[in-house]
C-alpha positions as CSV (number, residue, x, y, z in Angstrom):
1,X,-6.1,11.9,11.0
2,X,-5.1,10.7,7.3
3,X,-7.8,9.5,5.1
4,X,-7.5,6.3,3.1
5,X,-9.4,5.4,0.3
6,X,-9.2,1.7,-1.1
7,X,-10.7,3.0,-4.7
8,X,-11.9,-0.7,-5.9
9,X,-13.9,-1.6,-2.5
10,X,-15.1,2.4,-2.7
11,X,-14.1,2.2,1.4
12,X,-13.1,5.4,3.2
13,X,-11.3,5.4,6.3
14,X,-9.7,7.5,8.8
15,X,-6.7,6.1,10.6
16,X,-4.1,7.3,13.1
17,X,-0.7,8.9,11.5
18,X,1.9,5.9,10.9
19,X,-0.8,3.5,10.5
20,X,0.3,0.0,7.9
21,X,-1.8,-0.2,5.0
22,X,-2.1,-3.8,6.2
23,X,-3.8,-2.6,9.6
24,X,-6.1,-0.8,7.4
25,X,-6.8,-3.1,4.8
26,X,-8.0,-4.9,8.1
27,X,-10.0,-2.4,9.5
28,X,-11.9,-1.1,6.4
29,X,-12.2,-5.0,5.4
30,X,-11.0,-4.0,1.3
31,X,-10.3,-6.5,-1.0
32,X,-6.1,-6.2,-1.1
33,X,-4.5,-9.8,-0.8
34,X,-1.8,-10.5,1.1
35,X,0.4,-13.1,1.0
36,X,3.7,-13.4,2.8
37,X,3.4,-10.3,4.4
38,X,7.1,-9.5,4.1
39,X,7.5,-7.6,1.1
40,X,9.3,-11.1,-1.0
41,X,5.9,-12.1,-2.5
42,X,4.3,-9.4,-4.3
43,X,0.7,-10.7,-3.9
44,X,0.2,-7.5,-2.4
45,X,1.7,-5.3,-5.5
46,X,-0.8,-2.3,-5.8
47,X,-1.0,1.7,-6.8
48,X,-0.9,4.5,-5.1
49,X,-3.0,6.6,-7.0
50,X,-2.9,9.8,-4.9
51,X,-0.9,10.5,-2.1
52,X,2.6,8.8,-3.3
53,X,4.6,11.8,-1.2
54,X,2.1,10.5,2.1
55,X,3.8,6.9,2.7
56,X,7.4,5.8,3.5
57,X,10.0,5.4,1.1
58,X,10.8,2.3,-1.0
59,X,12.2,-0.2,1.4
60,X,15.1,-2.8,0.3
61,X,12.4,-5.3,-0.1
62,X,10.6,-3.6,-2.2
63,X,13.2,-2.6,-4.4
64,X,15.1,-5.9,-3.8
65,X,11.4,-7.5,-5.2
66,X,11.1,-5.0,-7.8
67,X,14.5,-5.4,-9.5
68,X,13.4,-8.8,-10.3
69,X,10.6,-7.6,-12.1
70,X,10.1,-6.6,-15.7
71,X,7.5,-3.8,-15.2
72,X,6.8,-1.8,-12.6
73,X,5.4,1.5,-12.3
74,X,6.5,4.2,-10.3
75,X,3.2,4.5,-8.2
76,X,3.5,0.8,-7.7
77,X,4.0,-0.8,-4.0
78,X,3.8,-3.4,-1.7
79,X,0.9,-2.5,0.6
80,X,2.8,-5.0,2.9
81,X,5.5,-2.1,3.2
82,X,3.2,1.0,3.3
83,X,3.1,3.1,6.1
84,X,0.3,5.9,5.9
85,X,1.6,9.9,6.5
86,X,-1.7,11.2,4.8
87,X,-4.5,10.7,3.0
88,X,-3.8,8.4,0.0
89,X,-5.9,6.3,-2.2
90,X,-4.8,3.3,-3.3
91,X,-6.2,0.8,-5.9
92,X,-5.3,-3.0,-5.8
């Protein structure tokens, strides 16, 4: 099972392959806001620190949210989007 680590709560997780980041952002009970939930906010903008090639892709929200912005960094996502493959740590 992949391994998450939320790197500002210092939370470690396990969680089934495919999980959301929101599911476990809920189960670990870390400290990443949400907001709409639908990837149009950005309240949810964080890093993925390690384990970029262990989520999904960009999704149109994302980029459609992103465009709009004037800095963003390439390890930079919507945990409302994220999908966990593999261990990752991700800082809010």
């Amino acid at each position: 099972m992949p391994i998450v680590t939320f790197l500002q709560d210092k939370i470690t997780i396990e969680v089934p392959l495919g999980t959301p980041v929101m599911a476990a952002v809920e189960q670990a009970k870390a400290t990443l806001p949400f907001g709409c939930r639908l990837g149009s906010c950005g309240t949810c903008r964080c890093i993925v620190v390690v384990g970029a090639e262990n989520v999904n892709a960009l999704t149109q929200d994302e980029e459609a949210l992103f465009e709009n912005l004037t800095h963003v960094a390439t390890n930079e996502r919507l945990a409302c989007q994220l999908v966990i493959n593999g261990d990752v740590s991700i800082q809010a």
